[in-house]
C-alpha positions, 0 to 999 in steps of 0.5 A: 019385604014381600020383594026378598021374599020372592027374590029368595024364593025363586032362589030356592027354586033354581037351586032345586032346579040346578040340583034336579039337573045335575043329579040327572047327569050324574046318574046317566053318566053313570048308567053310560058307565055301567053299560060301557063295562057291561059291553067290554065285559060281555064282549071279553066273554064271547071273545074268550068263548071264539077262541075256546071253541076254536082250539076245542071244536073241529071241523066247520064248527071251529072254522066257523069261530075263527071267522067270528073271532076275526071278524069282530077283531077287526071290527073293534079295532077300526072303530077305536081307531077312526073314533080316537082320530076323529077327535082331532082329524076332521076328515075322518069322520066321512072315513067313520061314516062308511065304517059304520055302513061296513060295521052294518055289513059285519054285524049282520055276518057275524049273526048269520055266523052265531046262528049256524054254529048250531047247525046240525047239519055239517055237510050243508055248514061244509058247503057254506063255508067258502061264501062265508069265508070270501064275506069275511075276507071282504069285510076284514079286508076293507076294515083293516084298509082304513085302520091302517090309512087312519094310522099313517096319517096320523104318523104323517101328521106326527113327523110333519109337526116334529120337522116344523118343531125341530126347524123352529128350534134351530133357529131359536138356538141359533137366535140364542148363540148371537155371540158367535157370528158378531165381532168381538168388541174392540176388535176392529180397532185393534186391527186398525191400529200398527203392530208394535215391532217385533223384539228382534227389530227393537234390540237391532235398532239399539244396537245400530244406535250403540255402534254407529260413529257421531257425524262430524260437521262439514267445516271444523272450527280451528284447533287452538295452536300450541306454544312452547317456551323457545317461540319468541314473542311477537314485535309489536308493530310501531308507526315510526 
């Protein structure tokens, strides 16, 4: 008894532990959720706000905008491709490591760029702004080089596996269609066997048949000689 006891105690205790357990998972996974559309939220905010101040504001301010605008773009859309890639290409994942070294690079000038967008001094923000740009163009430039690698190699990959699938293919198809390569049966002793003569041939030999005069032998027997009443008939011989 004692023995059921502590058997469906402990029981009791790893439901309750299986329970506690899930119950965390479920829960970070919804704070993992909660903060993903927080972030796209947030993000979709600031991209809407770039490209407001880059129609509205002139001059350094709004170029200043653009080169955030572009350079977060960039960003995003590398890392989304190399991480969707990275689930079935192994290789990019060193591709992925130096992105993010180049992402450190990036965060760090589009700070630099939110800060001096309220920089009241223009003239100095003037003065800036082609090193700001050559950065931009370096990092964008880099960023764009490996998004585009990750995707003709994966559209290499894709074609290679379709010319591998289509070959196999064939071949099944031509597997299936056994038919039209072999002879039929019964067709090799058809064509052992003599063709019957034509109808032409069969009614000329009839004819031949039909035409051609009986063979007489070669000695005849002799015909039975006639007699006629006036012949007189022959003396018997006698002995004396």
């Amino acid at each position: 008894m004692e023995t059921v006891i502590a058997v469906l105690a402990l029981l009791f205790v790893l439901f309750l532990a299986l329970g506690a357990y899930a119950t965390v998972k479920a829960v970070g996974a919804a704070k993992r959720g909660v903060d993903r559309t927080l972030t796209q939220a947030r993000r979709t905010v600031e991209d809407t706000t770039l490209r407001a101040r880059t129609l509205a504001l002139p001059g350094p301010a709004g170029e200043l905008a653009q080169l955030r605008l572009r350079l977060r773009t960039s960003l995003r859309a590398t890392r989304e491709a190399l991480e969707a890639g990275a689930t079935e290409d192994a290789s990019l994942k060193e591709s992925l490591g130096l992105f993010e070294r180049l992402g450190a690079h990036g965060r760090q000038l589009d700070e630099e760029l939110r800060r001096l967008e309220g920089e009241p001094d223009r003239s100095g923000l003037a003065r800036r702004l082609p090193e700001l740009r050559e950065r931009t163009e370096r990092i964008t430039k880099s960023a764009d080089s490996l998004r585009w690698a990750a995707h003709e190699r994966a559209r290499r990959f894709t074609e290679d596996d379709l010319s591998t699938l289509s070959g196999q293919i064939d071949i099944e198809a031509g597997a299936l269609r056994h038919w039209t390569t072999e002879p039929a049966p019964g067709r090799d002793t058809a064509a052992a066997e003599p063709a019957p003569p034509e109808r032409g041939e069969r009614a000329a030999g009839k004819s031949a048949a039909r035409t051609d005069p009986p063979v007489r032998p070669a000695v005849a027997p002799p015909a039975p000689r006639a007699t006629y009443p006036w012949d007189k008939k022959p003396r018997p011989e006698t002995t004396t």
